[in-house]
Every structure is written in C-alpha cells, then in structure tokens.
C-alpha positions as CSV (number, residue, x, y, z in Angstrom):
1,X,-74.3,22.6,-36.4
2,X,-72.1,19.4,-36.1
3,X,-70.7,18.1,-39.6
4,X,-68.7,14.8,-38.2
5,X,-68.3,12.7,-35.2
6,X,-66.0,10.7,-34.7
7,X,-67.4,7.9,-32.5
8,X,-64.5,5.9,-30.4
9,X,-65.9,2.8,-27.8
10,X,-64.7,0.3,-25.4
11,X,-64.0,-2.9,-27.7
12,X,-64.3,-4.8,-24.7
13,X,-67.4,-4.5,-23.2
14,X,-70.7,-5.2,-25.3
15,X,-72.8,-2.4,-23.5
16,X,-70.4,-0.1,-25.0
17,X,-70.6,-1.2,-28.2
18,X,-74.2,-1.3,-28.6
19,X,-74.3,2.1,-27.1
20,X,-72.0,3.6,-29.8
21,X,-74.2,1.8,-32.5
22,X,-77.4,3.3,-31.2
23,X,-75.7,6.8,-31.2
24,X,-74.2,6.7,-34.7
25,X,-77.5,5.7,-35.9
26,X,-79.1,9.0,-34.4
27,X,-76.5,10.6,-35.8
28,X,-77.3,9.5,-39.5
29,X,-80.9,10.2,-39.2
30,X,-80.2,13.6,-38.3
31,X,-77.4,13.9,-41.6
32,X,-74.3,14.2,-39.3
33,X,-71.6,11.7,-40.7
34,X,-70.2,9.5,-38.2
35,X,-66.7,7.8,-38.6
36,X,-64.8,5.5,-36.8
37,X,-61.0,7.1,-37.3
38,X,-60.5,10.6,-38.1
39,X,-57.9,9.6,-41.3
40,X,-60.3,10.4,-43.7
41,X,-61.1,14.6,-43.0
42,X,-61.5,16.6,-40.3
43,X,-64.0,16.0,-37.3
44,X,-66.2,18.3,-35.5
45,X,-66.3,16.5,-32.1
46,X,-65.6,13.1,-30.8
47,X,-68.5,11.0,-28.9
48,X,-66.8,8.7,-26.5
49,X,-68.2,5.5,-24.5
50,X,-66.4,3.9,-21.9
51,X,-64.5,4.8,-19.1
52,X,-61.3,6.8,-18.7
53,X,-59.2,4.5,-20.8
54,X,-61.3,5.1,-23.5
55,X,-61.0,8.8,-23.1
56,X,-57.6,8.8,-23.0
57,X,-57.4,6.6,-26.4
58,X,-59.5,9.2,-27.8
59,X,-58.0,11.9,-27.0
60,X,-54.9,10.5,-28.4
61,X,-56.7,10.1,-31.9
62,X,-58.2,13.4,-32.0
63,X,-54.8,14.3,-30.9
64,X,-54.1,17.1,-33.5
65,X,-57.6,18.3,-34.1
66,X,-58.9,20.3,-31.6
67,X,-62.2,18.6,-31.4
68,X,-63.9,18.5,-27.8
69,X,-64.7,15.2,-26.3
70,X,-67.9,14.2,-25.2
71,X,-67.7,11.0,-23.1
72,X,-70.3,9.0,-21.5
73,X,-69.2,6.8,-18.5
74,X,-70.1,2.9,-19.0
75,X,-67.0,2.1,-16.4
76,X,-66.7,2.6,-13.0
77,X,-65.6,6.0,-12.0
78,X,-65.1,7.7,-15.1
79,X,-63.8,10.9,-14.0
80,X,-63.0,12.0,-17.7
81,X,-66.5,11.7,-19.0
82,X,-69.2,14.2,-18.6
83,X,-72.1,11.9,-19.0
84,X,-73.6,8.3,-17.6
85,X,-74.9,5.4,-19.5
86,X,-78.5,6.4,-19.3
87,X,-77.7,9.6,-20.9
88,X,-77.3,8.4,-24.1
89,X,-79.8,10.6,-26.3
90,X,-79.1,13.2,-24.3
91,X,-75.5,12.7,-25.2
92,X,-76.7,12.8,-29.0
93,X,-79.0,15.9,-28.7
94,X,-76.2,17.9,-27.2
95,X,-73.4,17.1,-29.7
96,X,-75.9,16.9,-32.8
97,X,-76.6,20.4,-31.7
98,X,-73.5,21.6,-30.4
99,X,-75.2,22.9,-27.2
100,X,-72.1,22.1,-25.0
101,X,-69.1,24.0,-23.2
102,X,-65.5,23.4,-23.6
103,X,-63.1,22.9,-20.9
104,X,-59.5,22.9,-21.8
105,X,-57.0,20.6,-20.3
106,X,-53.3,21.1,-19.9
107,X,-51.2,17.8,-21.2
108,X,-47.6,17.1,-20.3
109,X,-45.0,17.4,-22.1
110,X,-42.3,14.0,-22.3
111,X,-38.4,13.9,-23.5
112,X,-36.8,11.4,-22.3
113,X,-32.7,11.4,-23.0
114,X,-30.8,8.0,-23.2
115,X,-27.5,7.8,-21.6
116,X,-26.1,7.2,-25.3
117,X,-27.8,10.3,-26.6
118,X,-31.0,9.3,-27.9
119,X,-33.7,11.6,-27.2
120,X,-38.0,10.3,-27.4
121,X,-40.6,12.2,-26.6
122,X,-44.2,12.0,-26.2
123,X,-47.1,12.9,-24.3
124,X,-50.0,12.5,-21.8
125,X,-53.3,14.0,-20.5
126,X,-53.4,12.1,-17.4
127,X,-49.6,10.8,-16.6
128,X,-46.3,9.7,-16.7
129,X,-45.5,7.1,-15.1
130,X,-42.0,6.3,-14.6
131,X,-42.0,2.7,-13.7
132,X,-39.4,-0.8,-12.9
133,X,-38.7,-2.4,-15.7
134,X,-38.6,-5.6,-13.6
135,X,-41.1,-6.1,-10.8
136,X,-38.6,-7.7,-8.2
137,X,-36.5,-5.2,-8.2
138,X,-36.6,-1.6,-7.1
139,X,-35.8,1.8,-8.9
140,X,-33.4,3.9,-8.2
141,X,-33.8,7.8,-9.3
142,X,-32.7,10.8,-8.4
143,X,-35.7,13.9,-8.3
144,X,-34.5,17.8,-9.8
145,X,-37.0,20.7,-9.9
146,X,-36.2,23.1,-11.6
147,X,-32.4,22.5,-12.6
148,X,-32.1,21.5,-9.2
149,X,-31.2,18.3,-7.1
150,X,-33.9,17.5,-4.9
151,X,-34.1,13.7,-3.8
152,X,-32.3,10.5,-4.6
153,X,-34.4,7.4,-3.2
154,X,-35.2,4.0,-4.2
155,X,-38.9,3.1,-5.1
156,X,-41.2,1.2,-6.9
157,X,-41.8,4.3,-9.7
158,X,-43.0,7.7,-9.7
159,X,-46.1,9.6,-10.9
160,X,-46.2,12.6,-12.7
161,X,-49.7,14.2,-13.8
162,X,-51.5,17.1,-14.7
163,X,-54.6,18.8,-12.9
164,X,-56.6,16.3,-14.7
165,X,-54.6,12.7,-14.0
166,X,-54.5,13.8,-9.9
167,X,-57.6,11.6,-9.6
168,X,-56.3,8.2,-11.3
169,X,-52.7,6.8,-10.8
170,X,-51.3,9.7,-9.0
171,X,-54.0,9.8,-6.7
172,X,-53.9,5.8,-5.9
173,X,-50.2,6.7,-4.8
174,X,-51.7,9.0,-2.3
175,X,-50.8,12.3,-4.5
176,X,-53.5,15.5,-3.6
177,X,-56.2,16.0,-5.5
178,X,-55.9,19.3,-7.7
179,X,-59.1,21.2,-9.2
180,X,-58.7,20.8,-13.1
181,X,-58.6,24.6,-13.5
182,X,-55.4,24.7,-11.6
183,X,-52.2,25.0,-13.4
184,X,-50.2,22.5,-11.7
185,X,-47.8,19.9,-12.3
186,X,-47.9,17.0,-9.5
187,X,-45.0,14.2,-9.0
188,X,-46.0,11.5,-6.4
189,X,-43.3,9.2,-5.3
190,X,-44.3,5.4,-4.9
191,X,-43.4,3.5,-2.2
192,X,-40.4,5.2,-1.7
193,X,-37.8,4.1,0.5
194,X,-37.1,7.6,2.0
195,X,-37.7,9.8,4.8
196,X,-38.4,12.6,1.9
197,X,-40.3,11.4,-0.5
198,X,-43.7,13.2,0.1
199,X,-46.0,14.1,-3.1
200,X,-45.1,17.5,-5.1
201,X,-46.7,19.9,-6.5
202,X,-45.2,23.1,-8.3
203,X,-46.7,25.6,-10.9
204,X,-46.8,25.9,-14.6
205,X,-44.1,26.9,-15.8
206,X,-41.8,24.5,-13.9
207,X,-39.8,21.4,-14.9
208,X,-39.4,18.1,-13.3
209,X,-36.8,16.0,-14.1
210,X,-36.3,12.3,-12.8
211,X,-33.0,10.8,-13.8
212,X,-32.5,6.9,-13.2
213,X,-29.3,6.2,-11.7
214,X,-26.1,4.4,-12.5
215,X,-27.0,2.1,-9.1
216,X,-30.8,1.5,-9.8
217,X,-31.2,-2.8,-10.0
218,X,-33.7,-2.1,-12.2
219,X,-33.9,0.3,-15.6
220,X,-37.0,2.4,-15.8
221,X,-39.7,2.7,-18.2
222,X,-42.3,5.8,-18.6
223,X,-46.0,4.7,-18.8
224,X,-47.7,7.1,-20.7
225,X,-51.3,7.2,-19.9
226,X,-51.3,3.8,-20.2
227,X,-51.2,3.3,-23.9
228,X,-47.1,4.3,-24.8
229,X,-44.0,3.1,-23.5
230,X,-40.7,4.2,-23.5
231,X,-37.8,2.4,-22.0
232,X,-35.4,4.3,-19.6
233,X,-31.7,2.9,-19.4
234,X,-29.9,3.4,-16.5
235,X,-28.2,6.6,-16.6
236,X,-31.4,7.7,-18.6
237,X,-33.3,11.3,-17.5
238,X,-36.8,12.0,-18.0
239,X,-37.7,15.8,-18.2
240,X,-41.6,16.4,-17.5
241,X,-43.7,20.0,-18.1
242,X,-47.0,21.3,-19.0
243,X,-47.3,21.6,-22.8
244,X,-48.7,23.9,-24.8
245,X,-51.4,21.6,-26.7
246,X,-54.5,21.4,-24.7
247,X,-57.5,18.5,-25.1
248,X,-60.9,20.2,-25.1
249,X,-63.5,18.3,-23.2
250,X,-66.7,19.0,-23.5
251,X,-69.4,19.6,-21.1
252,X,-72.9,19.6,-20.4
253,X,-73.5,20.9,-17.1
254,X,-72.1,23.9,-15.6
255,X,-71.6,21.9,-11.9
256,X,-68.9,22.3,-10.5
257,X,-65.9,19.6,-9.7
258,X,-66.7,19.3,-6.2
259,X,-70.3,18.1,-6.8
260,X,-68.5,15.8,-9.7
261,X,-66.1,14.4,-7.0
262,X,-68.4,13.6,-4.4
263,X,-71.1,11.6,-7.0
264,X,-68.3,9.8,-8.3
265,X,-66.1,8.6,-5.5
266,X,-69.5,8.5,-3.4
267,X,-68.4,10.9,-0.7
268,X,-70.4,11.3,2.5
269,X,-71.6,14.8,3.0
270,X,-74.5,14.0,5.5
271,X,-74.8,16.7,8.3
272,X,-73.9,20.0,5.7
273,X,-75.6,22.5,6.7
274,X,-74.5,25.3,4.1
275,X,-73.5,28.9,4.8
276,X,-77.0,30.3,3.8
277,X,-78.8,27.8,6.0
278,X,-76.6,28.3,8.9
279,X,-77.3,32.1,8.3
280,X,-80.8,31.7,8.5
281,X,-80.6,29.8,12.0
C-alpha cells in the first residue's frame, strides 16, 4: 500500500492544476498523504500532470529516491507519461494501490571540463544539449568516441540522449528513434556544416566526448533537459555516458512502445494486414 505521493503539476496551465487538486483529494480520502516537495520524508511514488517538461522536473525532484513516476499527459505528445487526461481516477486507483509496473530508464551522465580546469557535472533523462551561446554565430566542435577523434565541424549544437530523449530534441534534429529497452547512447549533430555529420549511435558502455574548439565564433553551453545550464568556454570538453542511476517510470499497461508510438505521433497504419491474418488467407 502507498504511504506518500508526491504530486508535481504544470504551474502553467489551469487544467493541470485542477487535475492535481482533484487527485490529492482522492488521495486524502483514502489516508495516503500527499505532498507537494519531497524535503520533508521519504515518498512512495510521484503522480505527475503535464506533459514531458513536467516529467522531466519531476524526475529531477524525486531525483535520489527511487520512487516510480506516474504521469498523466495534459500536453501534446507526452511521450514520458503513461496516462491521458481522462484517466484521472484511474491514475489514482492504480497508485493508491500500487497496481503498476516499473520501467527503468538509463540517464546520462555530464562532466564538463573548463579550459582553466574547472570540472561541473550533472545530469539528464532525456538530453544534453550542447548548444551556441549566441544565436548568430555558429559552433565549432570537434566529436571523439571513445578516446578517439571522430569529426570536427561547425553547427548550430549537438544532441546527445538516452533511449528515452530519442523521441524529443534529438529526434527533431532528425536522430533515429531507439526502443527505451535499448542500451544506447545517441549524438545527433545539428545543422552541421559537414559532409560527415550523420546521427550516432553506440552502446553502453561507450563515451562521447564533444570538445569546443579554440576557433568556434561562438562558446557553447549544455542544455540539460531543459531545466540546467552549464556554460562551455572555448577550449571546453564535454564528456557524455550512460549513468548508473536509473528513473523508474511507472506503468499501467503492458502495450508495447510501438502501439505507444503510433497513438502518439498519430502514425498511419491503414492497410496491415498482420502475420496471423495473412496466414489464414
């Protein structure tokens, strides 16, 4: 039975909002304390309502805890979040219950090393972005997998995600979309000015390292998932890899991601026939 939820919505949006009230007061009725930051003890699970923005702020303040997400979609694609806005109850029922599977989710891992030798580090579910620090001016980087030189090309930034972040930024850069129970690491050049600069992907235990060079009319900056910066000088290298802490999602359904990729990018699949019908024919 579920203690304490942590409830985390979109601030924004009012639908949200009223959707996270409604839940909490379920919640109560049924004894389960509900809190709005998990400073105060430890949490059981974490009830999320928004879209993938808010599920990447959550994860980042369960960060720590090891308590599943349970996210229902009240943005647009939502690709994070297991439920839709009509499933609110439903939402409550599960997690008041605890009648849900967990998915783990391989996060990257972030040092960045400053030309003067500061190191920072952080990290992401989704991405790091290594982004311009000015927007009329390009970036110059050099690519290493590996210990070893790869590329050098100007660009406009470059993605680097998990399984997980291949369907938001990296995918808008025209990365591959990677099934979250691969082990991959994905780095997806954007707009490069290069004859080689195609989208990467290379297995777990591999490093990427991206180093902004001497020559580069802009200095970078790494986005990660949208809600930390760090600024990259030039000279400044970036070293990317899978970490070893994991956010648990949780999950509902057993369908699998392909059926979750078509309903939410609204895929055509008129004219399948299927391998039992066509057997029957």
């Amino acid at each position: 039975m579920t203690r304490r939820i942590l409830i985390v919505a979109n601030p924004h949006r009012p639908e949200t909002l009223e959707a996270a009230v409604l839940a909490r007061a379920e919640l109560e009725q049924r004894g389960i304390e509900v809190c709005s930051d998990n400073r105060d003890g430890p949490i059981d699970a974490v009830m999320v309502f928004g879209g993938d923005g808010t599920m990447l702020r959550a994860a980042r303040e369960a960060h720590g805890t090891g308590a599943p997400l349970l996210g229902v979609n009240m943005g647009h694609v939502g690709f994070l979040a297991e439920l839709e806005r009509g499933d609110v109850a439903h939402a409550v029922n599960c997690i008041a219950r605890g009648e849900f599977e967990v998915e783990d989710r391989r996060t990257l891992e972030v040092v960045v090393r400053q030309p003067d030798g500061t190191v920072q580090s952080g990290w992401a579910l989704n991405e790091a972005a290594i982004e311009r620090s000015e927007l009329l001016r390009t970036l110059d980087v050099a690519v290493e997998v590996d210990g070893h030189p790869l590329s050098s090309f100007g660009c406009d930034g470059v993605v680097i995600s998990t399984a997980t972040g291949s369907t938001a930024h990296a995918f808008s850069g025209g990365g591959p979309v990677v099934w979250p129970d691969v082990e991959a690491l994905l780095l997806v050049p954007l707009a490069a000015h290069a004859l080689f600069a195609r989208p990467l992907v290379v297995g777990p235990r591999s490093l990427f390292a991206v180093e902004v060079l001497e020559r580069s009319p802009a200095e970078g900056l790494v986005v990660l998932d949208g809600a930390e910066t760090i600024a990259v000088a030039r000279g400044g290298r970036i070293e990317v890899r899978l970490g070893t802490e994991r956010v648990r999602l949780a999950r509902t359904s057993d369908a699998p991601f392909t059926e979750r990729l078509v309903r939410k990018f609204g895929l055509d699949t008129k004219g399948w026939r299927g391998a039992n019908r066509a057997r029957k024919e």
